[in-house]
GUTILUM-663851 format. One record per residue (C-alpha): residue number from 1; y, z, x. Coordinates in Angstrom, 3 decimals. Layout:
N
+-----+----------+----------+----------+
: num :    north :       up :     east :
+-----+----------+----------+----------+
: NUM :        Y :        Z :        X :
...
+-----+----------+----------+----------+
//
This chain:
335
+-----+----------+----------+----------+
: num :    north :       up :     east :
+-----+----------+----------+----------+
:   1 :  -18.934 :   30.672 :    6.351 :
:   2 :  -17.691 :   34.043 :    7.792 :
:   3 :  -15.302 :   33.533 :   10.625 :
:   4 :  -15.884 :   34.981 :   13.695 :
:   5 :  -14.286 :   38.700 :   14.215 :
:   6 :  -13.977 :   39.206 :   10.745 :
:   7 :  -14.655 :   42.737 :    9.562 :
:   8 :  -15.084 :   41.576 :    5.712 :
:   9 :  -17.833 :   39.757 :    4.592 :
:  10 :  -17.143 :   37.679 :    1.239 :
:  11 :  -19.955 :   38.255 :   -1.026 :
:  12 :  -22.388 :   35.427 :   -1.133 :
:  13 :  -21.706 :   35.378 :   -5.524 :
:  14 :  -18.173 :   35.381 :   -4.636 :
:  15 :  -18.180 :   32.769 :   -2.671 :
:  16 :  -20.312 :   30.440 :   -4.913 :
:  17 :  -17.911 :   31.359 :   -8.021 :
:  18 :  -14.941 :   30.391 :   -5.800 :
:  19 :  -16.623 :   27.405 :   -4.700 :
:  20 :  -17.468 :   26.252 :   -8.449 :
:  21 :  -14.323 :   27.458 :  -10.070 :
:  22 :  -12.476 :   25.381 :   -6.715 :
:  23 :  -14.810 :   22.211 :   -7.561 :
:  24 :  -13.878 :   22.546 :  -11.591 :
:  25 :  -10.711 :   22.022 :  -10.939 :
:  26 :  -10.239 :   19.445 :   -8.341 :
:  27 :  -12.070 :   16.848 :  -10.139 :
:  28 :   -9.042 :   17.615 :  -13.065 :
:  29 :   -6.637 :   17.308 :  -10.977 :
:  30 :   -8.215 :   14.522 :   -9.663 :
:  31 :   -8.850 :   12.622 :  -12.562 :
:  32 :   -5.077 :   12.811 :  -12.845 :
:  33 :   -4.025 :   11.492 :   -9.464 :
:  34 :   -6.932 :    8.635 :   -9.655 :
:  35 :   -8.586 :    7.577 :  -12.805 :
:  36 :  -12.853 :    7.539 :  -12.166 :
:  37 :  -15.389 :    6.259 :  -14.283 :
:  38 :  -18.205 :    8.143 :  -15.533 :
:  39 :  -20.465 :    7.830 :  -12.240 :
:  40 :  -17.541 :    8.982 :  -10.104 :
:  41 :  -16.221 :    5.680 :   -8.859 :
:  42 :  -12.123 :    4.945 :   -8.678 :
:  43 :  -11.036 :    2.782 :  -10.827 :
:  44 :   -7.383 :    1.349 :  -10.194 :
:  45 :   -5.269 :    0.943 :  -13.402 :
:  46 :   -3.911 :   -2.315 :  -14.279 :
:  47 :   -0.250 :   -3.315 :  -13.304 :
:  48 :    2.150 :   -3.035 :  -16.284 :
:  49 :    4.150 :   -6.245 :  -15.696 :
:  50 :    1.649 :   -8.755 :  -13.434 :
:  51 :    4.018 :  -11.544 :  -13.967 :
:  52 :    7.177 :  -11.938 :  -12.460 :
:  53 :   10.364 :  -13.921 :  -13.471 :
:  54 :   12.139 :  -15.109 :  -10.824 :
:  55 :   15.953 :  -16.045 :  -11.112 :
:  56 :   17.550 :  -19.534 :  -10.659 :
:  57 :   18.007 :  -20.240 :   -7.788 :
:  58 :   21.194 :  -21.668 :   -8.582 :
:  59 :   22.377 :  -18.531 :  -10.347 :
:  60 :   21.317 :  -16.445 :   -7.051 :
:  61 :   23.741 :  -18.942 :   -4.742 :
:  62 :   26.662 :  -17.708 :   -6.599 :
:  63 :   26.121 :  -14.187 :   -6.819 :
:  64 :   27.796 :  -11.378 :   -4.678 :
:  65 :   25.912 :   -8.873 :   -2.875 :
:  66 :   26.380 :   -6.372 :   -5.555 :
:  67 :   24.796 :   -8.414 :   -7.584 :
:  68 :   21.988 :   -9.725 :   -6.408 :
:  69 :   18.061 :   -8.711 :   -7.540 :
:  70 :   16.735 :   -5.521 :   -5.445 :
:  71 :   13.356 :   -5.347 :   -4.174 :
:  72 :   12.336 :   -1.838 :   -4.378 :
:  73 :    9.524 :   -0.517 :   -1.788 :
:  74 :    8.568 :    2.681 :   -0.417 :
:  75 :    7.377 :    2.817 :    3.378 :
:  76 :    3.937 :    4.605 :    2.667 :
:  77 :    2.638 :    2.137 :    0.116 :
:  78 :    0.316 :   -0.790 :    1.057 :
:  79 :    1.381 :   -2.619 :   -1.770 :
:  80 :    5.060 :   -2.246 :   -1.419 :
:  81 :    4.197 :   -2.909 :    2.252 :
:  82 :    2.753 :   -6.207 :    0.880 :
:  83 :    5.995 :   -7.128 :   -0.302 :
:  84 :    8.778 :   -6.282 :    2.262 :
:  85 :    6.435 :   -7.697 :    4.592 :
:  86 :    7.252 :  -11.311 :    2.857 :
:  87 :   11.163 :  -10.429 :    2.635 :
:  88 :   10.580 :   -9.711 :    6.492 :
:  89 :    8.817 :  -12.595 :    7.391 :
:  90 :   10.619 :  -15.262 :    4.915 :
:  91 :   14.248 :  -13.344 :    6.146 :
:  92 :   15.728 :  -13.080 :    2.668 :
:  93 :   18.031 :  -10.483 :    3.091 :
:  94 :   21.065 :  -13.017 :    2.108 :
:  95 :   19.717 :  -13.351 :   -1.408 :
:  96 :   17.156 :  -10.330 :   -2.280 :
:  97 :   18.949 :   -6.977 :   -1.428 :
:  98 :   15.914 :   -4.450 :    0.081 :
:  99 :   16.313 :   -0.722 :   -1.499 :
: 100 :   14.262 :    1.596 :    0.174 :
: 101 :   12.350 :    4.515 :   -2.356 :
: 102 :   11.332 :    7.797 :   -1.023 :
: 103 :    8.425 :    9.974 :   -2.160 :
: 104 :    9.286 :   13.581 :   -3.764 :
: 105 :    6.187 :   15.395 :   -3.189 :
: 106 :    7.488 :   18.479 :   -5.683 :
: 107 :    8.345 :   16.211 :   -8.248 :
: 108 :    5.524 :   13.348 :   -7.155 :
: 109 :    7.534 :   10.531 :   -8.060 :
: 110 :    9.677 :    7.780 :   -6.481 :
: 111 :   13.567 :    8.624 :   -5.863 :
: 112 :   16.263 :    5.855 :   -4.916 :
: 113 :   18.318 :    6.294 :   -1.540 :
: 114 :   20.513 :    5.611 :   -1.839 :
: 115 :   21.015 :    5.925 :   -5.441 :
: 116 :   21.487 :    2.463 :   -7.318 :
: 117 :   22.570 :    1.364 :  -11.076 :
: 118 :   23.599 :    5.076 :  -11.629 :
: 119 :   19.922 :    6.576 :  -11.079 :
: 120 :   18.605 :    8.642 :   -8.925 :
: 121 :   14.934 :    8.293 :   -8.873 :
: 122 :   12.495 :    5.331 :  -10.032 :
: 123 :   11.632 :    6.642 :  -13.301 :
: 124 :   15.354 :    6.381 :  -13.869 :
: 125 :   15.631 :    3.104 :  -12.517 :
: 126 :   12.862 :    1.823 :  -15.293 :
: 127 :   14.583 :    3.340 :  -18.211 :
: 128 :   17.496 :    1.884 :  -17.399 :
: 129 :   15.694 :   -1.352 :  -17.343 :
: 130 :   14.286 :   -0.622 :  -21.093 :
: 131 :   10.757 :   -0.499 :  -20.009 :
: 132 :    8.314 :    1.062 :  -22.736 :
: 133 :    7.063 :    4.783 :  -21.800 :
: 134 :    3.669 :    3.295 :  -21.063 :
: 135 :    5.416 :    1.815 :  -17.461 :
: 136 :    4.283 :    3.630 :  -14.769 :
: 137 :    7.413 :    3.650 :  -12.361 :
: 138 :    5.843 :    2.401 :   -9.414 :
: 139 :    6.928 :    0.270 :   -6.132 :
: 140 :    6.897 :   -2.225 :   -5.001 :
: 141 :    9.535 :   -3.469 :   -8.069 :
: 142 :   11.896 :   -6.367 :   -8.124 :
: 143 :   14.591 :   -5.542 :  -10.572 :
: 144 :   17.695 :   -7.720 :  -11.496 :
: 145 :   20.925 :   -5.780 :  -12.232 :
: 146 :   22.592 :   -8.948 :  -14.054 :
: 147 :   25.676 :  -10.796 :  -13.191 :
: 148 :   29.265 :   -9.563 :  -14.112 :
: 149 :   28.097 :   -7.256 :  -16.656 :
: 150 :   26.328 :  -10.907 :  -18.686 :
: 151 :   22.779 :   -9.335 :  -19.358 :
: 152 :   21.552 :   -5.260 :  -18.759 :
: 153 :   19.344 :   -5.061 :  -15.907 :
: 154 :   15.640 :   -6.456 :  -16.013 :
: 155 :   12.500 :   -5.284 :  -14.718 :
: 156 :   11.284 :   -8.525 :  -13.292 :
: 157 :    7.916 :   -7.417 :  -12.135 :
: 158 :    5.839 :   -4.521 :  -10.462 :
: 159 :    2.835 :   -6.698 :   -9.260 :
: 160 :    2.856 :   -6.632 :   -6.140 :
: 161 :    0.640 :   -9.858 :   -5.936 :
: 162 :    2.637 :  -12.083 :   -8.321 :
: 163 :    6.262 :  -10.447 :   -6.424 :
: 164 :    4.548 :  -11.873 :   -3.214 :
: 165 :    3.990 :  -15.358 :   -4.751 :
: 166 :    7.293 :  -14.986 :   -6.342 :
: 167 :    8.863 :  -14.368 :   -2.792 :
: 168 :    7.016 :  -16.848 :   -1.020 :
: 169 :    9.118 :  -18.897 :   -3.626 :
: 170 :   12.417 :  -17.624 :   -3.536 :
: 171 :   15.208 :  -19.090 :   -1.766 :
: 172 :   14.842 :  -18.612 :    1.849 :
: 173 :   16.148 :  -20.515 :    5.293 :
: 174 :   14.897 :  -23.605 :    5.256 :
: 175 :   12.949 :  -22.675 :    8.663 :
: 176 :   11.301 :  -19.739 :    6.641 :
: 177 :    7.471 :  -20.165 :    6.606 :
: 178 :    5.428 :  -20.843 :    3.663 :
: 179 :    3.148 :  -18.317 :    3.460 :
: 180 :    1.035 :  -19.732 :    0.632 :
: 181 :    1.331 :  -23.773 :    1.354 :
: 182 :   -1.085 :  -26.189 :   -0.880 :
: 183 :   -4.030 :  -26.643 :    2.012 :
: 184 :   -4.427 :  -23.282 :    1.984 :
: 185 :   -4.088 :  -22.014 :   -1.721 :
: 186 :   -8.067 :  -22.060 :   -2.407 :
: 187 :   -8.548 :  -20.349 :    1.080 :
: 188 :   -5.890 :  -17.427 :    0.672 :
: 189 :   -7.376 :  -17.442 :   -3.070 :
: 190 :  -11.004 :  -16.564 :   -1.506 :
: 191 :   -9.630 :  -13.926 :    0.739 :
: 192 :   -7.319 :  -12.056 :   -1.899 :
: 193 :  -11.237 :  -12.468 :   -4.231 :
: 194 :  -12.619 :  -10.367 :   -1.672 :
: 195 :  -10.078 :   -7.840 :    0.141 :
: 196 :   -8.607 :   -6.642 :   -2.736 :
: 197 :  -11.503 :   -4.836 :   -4.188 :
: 198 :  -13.640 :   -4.151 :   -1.240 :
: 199 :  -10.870 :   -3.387 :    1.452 :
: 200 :   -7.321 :   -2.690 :   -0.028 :
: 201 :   -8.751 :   -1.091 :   -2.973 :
: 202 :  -12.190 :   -0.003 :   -0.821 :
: 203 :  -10.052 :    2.555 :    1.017 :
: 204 :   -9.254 :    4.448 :   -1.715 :
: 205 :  -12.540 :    3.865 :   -3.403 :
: 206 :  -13.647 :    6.368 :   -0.386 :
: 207 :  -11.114 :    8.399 :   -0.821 :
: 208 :  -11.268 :    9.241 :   -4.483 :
: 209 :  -14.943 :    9.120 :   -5.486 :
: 210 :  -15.716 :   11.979 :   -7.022 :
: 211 :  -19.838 :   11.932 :   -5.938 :
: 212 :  -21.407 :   11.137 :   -3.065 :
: 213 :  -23.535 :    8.168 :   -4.229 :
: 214 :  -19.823 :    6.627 :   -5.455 :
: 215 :  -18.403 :    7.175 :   -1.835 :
: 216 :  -21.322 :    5.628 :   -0.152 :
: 217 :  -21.332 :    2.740 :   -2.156 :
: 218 :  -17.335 :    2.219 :   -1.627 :
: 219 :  -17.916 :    2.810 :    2.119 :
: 220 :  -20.915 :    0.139 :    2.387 :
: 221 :  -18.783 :   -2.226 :    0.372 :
: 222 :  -15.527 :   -2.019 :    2.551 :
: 223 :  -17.361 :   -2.345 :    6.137 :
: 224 :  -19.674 :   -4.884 :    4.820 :
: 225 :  -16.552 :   -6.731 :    3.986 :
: 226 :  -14.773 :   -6.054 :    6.997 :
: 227 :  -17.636 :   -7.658 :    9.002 :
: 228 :  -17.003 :  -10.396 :    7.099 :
: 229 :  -13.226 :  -10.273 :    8.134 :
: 230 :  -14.684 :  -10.165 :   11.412 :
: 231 :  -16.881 :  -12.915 :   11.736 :
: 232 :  -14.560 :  -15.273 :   10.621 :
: 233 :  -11.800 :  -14.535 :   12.675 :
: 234 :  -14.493 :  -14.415 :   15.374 :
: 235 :  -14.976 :  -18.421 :   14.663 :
: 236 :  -11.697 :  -19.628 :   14.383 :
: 237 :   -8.539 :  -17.985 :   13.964 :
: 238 :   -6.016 :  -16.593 :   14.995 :
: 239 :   -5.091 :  -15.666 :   11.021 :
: 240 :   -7.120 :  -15.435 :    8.175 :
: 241 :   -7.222 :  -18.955 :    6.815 :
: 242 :   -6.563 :  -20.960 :   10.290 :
: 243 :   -3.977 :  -21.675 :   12.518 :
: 244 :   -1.359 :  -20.426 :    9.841 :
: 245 :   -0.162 :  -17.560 :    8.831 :
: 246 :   -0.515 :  -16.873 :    4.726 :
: 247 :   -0.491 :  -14.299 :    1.943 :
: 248 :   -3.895 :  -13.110 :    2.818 :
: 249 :   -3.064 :  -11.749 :    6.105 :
: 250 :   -0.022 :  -10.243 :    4.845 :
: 251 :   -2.371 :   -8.490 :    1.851 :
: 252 :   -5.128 :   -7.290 :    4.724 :
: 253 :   -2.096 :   -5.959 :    7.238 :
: 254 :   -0.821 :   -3.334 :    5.115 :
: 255 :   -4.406 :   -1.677 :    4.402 :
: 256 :   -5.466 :   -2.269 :    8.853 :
: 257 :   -2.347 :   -0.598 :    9.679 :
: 258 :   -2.533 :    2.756 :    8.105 :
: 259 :   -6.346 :    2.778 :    9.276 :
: 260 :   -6.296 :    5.615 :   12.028 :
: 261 :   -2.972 :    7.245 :   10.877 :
: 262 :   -4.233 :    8.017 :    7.023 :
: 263 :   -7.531 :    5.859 :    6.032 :
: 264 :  -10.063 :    7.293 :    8.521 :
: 265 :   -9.342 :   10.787 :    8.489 :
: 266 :   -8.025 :   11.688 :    5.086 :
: 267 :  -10.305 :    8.734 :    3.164 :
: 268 :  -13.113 :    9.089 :    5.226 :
: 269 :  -13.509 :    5.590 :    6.102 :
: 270 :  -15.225 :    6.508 :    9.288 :
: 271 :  -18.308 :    4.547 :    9.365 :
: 272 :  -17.695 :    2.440 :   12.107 :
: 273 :  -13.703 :    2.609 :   14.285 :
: 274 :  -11.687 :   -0.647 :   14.256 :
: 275 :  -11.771 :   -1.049 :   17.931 :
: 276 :  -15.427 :   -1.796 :   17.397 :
: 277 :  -14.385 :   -4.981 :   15.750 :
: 278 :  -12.907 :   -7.145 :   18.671 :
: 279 :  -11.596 :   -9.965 :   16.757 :
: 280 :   -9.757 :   -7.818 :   13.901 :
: 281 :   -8.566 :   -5.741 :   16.193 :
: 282 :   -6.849 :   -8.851 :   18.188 :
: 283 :   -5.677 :  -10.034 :   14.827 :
: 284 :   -3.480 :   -6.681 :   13.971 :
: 285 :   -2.555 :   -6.479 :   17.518 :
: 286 :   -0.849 :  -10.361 :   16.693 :
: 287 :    0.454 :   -9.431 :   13.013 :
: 288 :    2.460 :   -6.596 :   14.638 :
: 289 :    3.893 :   -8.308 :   17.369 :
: 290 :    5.532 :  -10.370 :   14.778 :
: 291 :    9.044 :  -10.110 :   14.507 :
: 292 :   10.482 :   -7.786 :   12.014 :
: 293 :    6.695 :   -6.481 :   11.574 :
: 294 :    6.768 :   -3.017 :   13.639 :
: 295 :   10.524 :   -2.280 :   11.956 :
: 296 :    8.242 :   -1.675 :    8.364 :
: 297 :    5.808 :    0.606 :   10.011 :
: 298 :    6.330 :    4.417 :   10.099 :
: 299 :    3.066 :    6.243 :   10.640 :
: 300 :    5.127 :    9.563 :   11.054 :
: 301 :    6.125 :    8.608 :    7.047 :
: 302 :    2.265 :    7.535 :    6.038 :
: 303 :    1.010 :   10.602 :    7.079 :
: 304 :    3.997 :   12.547 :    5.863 :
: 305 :    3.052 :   10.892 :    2.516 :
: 306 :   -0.603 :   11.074 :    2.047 :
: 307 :   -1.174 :   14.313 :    3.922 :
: 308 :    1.915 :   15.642 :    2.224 :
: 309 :    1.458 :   14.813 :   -1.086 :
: 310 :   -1.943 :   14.297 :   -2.253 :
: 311 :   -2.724 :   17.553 :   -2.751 :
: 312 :   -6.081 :   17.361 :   -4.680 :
: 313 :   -7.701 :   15.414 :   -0.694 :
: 314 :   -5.598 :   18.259 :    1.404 :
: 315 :   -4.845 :   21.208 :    0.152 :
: 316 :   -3.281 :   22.708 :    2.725 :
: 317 :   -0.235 :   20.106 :    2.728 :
: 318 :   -0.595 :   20.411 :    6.647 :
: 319 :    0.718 :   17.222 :    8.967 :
: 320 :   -1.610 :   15.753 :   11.604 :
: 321 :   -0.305 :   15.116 :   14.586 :
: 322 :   -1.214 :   11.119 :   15.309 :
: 323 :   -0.820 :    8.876 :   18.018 :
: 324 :    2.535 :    6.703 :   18.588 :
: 325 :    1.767 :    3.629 :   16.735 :
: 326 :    2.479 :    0.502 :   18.916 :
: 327 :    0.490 :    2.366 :   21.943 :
: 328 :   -2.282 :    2.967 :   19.308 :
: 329 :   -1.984 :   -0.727 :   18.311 :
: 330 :   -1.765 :   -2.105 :   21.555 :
: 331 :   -4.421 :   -0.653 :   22.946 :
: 332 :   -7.220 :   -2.195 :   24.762 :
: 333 :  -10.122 :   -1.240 :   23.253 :
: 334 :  -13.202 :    0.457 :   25.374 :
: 335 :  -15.853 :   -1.664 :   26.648 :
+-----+----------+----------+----------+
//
């Protein structure tokens, strides 16, 4: 459309060759930033290591600080998020060292600040490791640099669902929580059966279709579930599984928290705002206010990242402005 006080008019012909040529070649450069199938729909690829091995605990008591395993996140990932969350919440910090990856938008990978194990940037980090080729070098990652120079450093996963098992595991104060505790295993297993592809992975469904009928579907999916969310937390509460806080609240957190900074207007997950839901509202508003919780949120970063960096959604690279986060969080909804 012609803006207004323009003295040029584009040629209709023009316009519709730009318009196909433009189409052409975002859904290649699409298919390299997110993998569809052949009706348009995301697809997520599979996690190179999904298990995780976890050091002795023994062998971590009588380590130094220089030595100890590294969990590697970056601040604008939900998975990653997923992850320091549990080192937050469990307070591990005296035997799982936190090393914070940034995103190079130029370069669109992962580097290490500050450096560690003589590499500079994630990709680095993994070779260094011995990982095959195939690895994507992705956060979050738990990596092991061995003890006194006895072993090379491992990869010790990249899942982020098996690293938060693993951590809910791993030596902690013996007031840490247990965010996954027997009662509650088939509970937080339901939950993770249902967020991960309709909500966490729903998001981005939205995002990345590639056709309209794929978007819509991904859309109806992800508030469908959310009313689900809704309703339960409506009935009992205050978390996810009861009076007790678990591993599915910490995998639904990461996904809520980025909703009106990156998820509803980049994604297009606009069908219906969060305030509208009373009860999940109330429920982020709690998971915040949790100690450590706010300290791992940076909107400024998320929509640095996405906005920044995904290039094929917004071409234009441009930064929304955004609301502070706690006042957004804390707000009391409308009537």
């Amino acid at each position: 459309m012609q803006a207004k006080g323009s003295t040029m008019a584009i040629p209709p012909a023009i316009v519709a060759g730009a318009r196909a040529g433009w189409h052409w070649q975002w859904k290649r450069l699409m298919q390299g930033l997110a993998p569809a199938d052949s009706a348009g729909h995301y697809r997520r690829p599979a996690s190179d290591r999904s298990s995780v091995e976890a050091p002795d605990p023994a062998d971590l008591a009588g380590r130094s600080g220089a030595t100890l395993p590294r969990l590697i996140v970056g601040r604008s990932c939900p998975w990653a998020h997923r992850t320091w969350l549990v080192h937050r919440l469990r307070r591990l910090d005296s035997t799982l060292t936190l090393l914070m990856a940034r995103a190079d938008h130029r370069q669109g990978r992962w580097r290490l600040a500050p450096a560690w194990l003589n590499c500079d940037t994630l990709l680095q980090l993994y070779q260094h490791c011995g990982c095959p080729p195939s690895h994507r070098a992705t956060v979050p990652a738990l990596v092991d640099p061995g003890r006194n120079g006895e072993h090379p450093a491992r990869l010790l996963g990249n899942d982020s669902a098996g690293l938060c098992l693993a951590l809910n595991r791993w030596p902690a104060p013996q007031d840490a929580p247990d965010l996954a505790p027997e009662p509650q295993r088939a509970a937080i297993e339901r939950w993770q059966t249902l967020l991960q592809p309709r909500v966490n992975d729903g998001v981005y469904r939205c995002g990345f279709a590639r056709t309209q009928a794929a978007y819509d579907q991904a859309s109806a999916a992800l508030f469908e579930a959310l009313q689900e969310v809704e309703q339960a937390l409506s009935g009992a509460g205050p978390w996810l599984c009861g009076d007790q806080l678990t591993l599915a609240d910490v995998r639904l957190f990461p996904t809520l928290i980025r909703w009106e900074a990156v998820y509803a207007p980049l994604f297009g997950c606009t069908a219906q705002p969060l305030w509208t839901l009373p009860a999940l509202w109330r429920w982020r508003q709690r998971f915040y206010a949790l100690p450590g919780v706010a300290d791992t949120c940076d909107a400024r970063i998320w929509r640095q990242d996405y906005f920044g960096a995904l290039f094929p959604l917004h071409p234009s690279s441009i930064i929304p402005a955004g609301l502070e986060l706690s006042k957004l969080v804390m707000a009391v909804p409308p009537e």
